[in-house]
C-alpha positions in Angstrom: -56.3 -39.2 -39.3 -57.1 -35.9 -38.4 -57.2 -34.4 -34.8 -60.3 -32.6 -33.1 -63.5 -34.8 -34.6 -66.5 -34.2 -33.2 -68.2 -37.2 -31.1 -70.3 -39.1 -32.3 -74.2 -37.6 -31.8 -75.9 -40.5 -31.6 -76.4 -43.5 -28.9 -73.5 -45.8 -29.1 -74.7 -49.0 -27.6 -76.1 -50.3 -30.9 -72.6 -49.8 -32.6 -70.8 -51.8 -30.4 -69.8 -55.0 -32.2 -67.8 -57.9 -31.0 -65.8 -60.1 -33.7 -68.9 -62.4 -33.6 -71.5 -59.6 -34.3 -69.7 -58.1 -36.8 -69.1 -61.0 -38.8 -73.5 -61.6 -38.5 -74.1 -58.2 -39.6 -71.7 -57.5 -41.9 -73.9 -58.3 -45.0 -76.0 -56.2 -44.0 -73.9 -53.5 -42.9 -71.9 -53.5 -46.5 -75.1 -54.5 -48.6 -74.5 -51.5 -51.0 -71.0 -52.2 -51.2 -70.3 -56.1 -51.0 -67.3 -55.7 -49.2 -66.5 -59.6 -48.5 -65.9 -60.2 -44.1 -62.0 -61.0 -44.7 -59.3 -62.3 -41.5 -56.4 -60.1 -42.0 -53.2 -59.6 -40.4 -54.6 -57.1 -37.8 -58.0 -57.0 -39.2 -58.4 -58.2 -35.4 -58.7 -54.9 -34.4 -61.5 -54.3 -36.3 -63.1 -56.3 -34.8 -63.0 -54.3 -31.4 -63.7 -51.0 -32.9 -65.0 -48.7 -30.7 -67.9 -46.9 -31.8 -67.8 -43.8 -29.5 -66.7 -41.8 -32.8 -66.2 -42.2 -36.5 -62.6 -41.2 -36.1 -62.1 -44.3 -33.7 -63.2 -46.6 -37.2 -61.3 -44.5 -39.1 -58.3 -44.8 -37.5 -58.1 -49.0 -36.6 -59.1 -49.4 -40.2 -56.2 -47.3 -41.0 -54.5 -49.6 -38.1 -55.7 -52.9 -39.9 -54.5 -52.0 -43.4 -55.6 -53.5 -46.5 -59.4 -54.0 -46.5 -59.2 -51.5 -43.6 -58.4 -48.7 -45.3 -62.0 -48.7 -47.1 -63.3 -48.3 -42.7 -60.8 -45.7 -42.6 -62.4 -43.8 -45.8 -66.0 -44.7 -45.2 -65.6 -43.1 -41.6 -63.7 -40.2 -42.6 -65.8 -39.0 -45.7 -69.5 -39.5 -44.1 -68.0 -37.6 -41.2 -66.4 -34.9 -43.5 -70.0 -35.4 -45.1 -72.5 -35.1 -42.5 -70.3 -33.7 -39.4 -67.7 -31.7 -39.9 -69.0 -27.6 -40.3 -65.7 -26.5 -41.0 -65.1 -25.6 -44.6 -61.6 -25.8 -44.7 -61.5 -29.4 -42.9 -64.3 -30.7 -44.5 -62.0 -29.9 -47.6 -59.4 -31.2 -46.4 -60.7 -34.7 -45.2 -62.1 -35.0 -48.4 -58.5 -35.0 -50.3 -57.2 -37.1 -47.8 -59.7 -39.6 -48.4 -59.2 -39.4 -52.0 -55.4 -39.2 -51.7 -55.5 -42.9 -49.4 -58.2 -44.3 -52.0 -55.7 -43.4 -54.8 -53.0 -45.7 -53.2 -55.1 -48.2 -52.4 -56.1 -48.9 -55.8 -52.1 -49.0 -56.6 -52.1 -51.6 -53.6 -55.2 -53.6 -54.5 -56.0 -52.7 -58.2 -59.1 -55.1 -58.2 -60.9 -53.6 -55.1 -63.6 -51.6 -56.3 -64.1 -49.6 -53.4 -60.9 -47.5 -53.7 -62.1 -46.7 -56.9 -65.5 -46.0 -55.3 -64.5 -43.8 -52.2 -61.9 -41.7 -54.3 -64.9 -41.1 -56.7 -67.2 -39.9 -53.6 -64.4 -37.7 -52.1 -63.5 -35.9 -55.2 -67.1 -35.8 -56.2 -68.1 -34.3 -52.7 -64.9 -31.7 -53.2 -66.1 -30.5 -56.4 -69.4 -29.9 -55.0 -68.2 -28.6 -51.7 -65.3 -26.0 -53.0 -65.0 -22.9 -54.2 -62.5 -23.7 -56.8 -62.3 -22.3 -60.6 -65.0 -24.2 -62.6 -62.3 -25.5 -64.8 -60.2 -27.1 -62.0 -64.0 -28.7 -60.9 -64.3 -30.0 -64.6 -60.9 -31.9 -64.4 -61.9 -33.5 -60.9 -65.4 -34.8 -63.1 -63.0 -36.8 -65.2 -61.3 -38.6 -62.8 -65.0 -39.2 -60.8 -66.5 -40.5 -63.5 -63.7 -42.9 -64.4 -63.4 -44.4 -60.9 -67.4 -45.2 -60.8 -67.0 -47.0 -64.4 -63.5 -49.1 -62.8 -65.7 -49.8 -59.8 -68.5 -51.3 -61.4 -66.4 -53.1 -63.8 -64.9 -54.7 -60.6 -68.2 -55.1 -58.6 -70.8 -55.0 -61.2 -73.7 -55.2 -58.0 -71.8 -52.5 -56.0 -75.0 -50.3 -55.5 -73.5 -47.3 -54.4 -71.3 -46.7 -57.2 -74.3 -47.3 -59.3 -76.2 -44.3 -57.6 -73.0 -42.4 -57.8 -73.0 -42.5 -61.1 -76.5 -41.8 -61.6 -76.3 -38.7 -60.0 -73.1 -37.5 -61.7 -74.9 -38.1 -64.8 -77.9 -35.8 -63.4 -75.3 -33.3 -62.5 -73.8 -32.8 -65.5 -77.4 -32.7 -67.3 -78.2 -30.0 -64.7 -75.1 -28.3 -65.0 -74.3 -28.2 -68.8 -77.9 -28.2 -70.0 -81.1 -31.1 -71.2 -79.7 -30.7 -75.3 -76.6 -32.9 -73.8 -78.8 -35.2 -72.5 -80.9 -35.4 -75.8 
């Protein structure tokens, strides 16, 4: 994980889970994704994650492994998302999260949030750098082939659906409505 996150803005009470409360709001907390409550080797520490930061999750999820990795990439892309100002490190955190999603589909080649989060951090690249348009084009493949694997997987997995959805509207906005036609 990277160094130097920013804290967490918001009150940090209601984050706080214990491996009781987590396991009763974890449908609701992975509704979009239906990531299934799983008892790991070291998924224990999961279950004590401190919610002071996003790093913190990011970081016992890489500590976990397995189904923690998807924590680790959830908390590191929606803080490269919505926290990090820095170009160069949003940028960065982006292509890490891609690069651990990559791997974790090698690892667990039915788990159809690798496919998702590597989708969302190359997405989110493409649309965050400054890169040639051609080299952006390329990344639209590979997005648009991880949203198809992941709802082949998870066929309810809502957010890939929307992700989808929108790189569909992209591409109509980019390249033009006679595409669409």
């Amino acid at each position: 994980m990277a160094k130097g996150w920013a804290k967490f803005p918001y009150a940090e009470k209601k984050y706080v889970h214990t491996a009781a409360t987590l396991k009763k709001a974890w449908g609701a907390c992975t509704w979009a994704t239906r990531s299934r409550c799983r008892r790991r080797r070291g998924a224990r520490r999961l279950d004590r994650l401190p919610r002071r930061r996003l790093r913190a999750g990011g970081e016992a999820g890489l500590a976990a492994g397995g189904a923690g990795v998807t924590v680790a990439n959830k908390a590191t892309a929606i803080y490269a998302n919505y926290l990090e100002a820095d170009e160069k490190r949003k940028l960065a955190l982006f292509e890490e999260v891609a690069g651990r999603a990559e791997k974790q589909q090698a690892a667990e080649p039915g788990n159809a949030n690798a496919f998702y989060w590597q989708a969302y951090a190359l997405g989110r690249y493409a649309q965050e750098s400054r890169s040639p348009r051609r080299w952006r084009r390329a990344i639209g493949g590979k997005v648009k082939a991880a949203l198809e694997t992941a709802i082949r997987l998870a066929p309810k997995h809502a957010d890939a659906h929307i992700a989808l959805a929108a790189y569909h509207a992209e591409v109509i906005d980019k390249v033009g409505s006679m595409i669409g036609a």
